[in-house]
C-alpha positions in Angstrom: 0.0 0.0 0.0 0.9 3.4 -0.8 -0.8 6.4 -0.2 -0.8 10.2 1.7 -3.7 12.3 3.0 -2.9 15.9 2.9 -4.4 18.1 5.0 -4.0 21.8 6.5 -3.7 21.8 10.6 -2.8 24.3 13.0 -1.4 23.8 16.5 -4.9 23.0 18.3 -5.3 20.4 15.7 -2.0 18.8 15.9 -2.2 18.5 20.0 -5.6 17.0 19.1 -4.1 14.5 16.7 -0.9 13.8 19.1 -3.1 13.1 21.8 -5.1 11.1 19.8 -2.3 8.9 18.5 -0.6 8.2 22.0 -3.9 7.0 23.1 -3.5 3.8 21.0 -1.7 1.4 22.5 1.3 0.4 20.7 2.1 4.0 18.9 4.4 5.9 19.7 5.9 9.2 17.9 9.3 9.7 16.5 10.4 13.9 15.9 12.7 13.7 13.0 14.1 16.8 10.9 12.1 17.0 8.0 8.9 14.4 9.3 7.7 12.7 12.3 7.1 9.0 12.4 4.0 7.4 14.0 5.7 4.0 14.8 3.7 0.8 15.4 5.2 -3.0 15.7 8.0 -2.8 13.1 6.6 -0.5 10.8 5.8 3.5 10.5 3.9 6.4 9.3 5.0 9.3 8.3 3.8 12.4 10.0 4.4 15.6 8.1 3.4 18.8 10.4 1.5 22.0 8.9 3.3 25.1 9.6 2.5 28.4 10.3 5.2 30.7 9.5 4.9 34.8 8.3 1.0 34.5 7.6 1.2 31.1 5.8 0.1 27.8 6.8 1.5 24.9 4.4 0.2 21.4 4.1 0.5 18.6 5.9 0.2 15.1 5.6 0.5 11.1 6.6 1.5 9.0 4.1 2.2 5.3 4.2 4.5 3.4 1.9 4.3 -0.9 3.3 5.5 -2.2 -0.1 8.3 -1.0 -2.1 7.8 -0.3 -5.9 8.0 -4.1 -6.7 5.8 -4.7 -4.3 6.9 -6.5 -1.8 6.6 -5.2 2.0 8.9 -3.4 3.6 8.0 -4.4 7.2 6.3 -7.8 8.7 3.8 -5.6 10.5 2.1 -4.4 7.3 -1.4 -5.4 7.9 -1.5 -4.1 11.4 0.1 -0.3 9.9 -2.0 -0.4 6.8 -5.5 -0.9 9.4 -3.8 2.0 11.4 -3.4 4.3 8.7 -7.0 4.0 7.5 -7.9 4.5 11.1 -6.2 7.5 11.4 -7.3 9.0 7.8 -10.9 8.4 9.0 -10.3 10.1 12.5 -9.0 13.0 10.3 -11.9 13.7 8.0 -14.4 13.3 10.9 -12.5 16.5 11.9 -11.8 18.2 8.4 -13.7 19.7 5.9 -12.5 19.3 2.2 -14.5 22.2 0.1 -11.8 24.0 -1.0 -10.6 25.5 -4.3 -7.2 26.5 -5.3 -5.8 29.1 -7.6 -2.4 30.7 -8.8 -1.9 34.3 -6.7 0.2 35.5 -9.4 -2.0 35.1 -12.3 -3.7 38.7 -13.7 -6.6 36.3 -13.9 -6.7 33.8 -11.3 -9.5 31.0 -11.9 -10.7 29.1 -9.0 -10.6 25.0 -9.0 -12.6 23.1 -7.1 -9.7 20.4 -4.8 -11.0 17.3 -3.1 -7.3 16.2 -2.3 -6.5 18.6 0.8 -8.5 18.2 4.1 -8.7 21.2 6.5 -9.3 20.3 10.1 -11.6 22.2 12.3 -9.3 24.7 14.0 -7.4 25.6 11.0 -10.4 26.3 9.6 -11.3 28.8 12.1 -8.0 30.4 11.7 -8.2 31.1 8.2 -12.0 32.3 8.9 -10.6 34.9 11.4 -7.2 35.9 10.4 -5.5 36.8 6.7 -3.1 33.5 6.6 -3.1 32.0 3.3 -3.1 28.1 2.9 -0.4 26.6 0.3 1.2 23.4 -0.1 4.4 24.7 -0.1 5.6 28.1 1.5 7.4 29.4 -1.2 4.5 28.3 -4.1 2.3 30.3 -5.5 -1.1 28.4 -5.7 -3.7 29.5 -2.7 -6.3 27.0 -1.4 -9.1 28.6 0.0 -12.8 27.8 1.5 -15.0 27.3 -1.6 
């Protein structure tokens, strides 16, 4: 299995989601540099943070990769991560909207798209509602996501 959930979060949602995580027996979290891993058995998670940082918040996400690209598993605990993952991506959009469109903030004429790939949890959402942060996927991009 391979696959990522992208989502926007701010602080209140990632204590949330921490809290959340070390409540299931088993999981623990590993800080790393450029992504966190949710660790269970033998196998991981990764755990990619939003960040908020001068008036942007950029994407998060978890993504699981339990085969390599022949296909064969790259950890003996596979079923078990896999059933987590799909745990956790459900726990997410219980807690998300995902009615947002994107468009280019450098175009003369920017057209709005409707995206169904990126999630935005409940207290980001209320950040973006009351203050001017913008929502990208990367800081430095120049495609906004915004509430449809």
């Amino acid at each position: 299995m391979r696959s990522e959930f992208q989502y926007f979060m701010n602080q209140d949602d990632h204590v949330d989601f921490d809290n959340h995580l070390l409540s299931i027996d088993g999981v623990s979290i590993k800080q790393g540099k450029h992504f966190d891993e949710i660790l269970f058995d033998d196998g991981f998670i990764q755990y990619q943070r939003s960040i908020l940082e001068d008036g942007i918040l950029t994407s998060g996400r978890i993504a699981i990769a339990s085969t390599d690209l022949e296909g064969s598993y790259n950890f003996s605990s596979h079923q078990a991560v896999e059933a987590l993952y799909k745990k956790l991506r459900s726990w997410l959009k219980k807690r998300s909207i995902n009615t947002l469109v994107c468009y280019n903030e450098k175009s003369e004429n920017p057209a709005a798209q409707t995206v169904k790939n990126f999630w935005l949890l409940t207290g980001a959402e209320a950040m973006l509602n009351e203050s001017a942060i913008k929502l990208k996927q990367f800081k430095s991009g120049n495609v906004v996501f915004n509430l449809a």
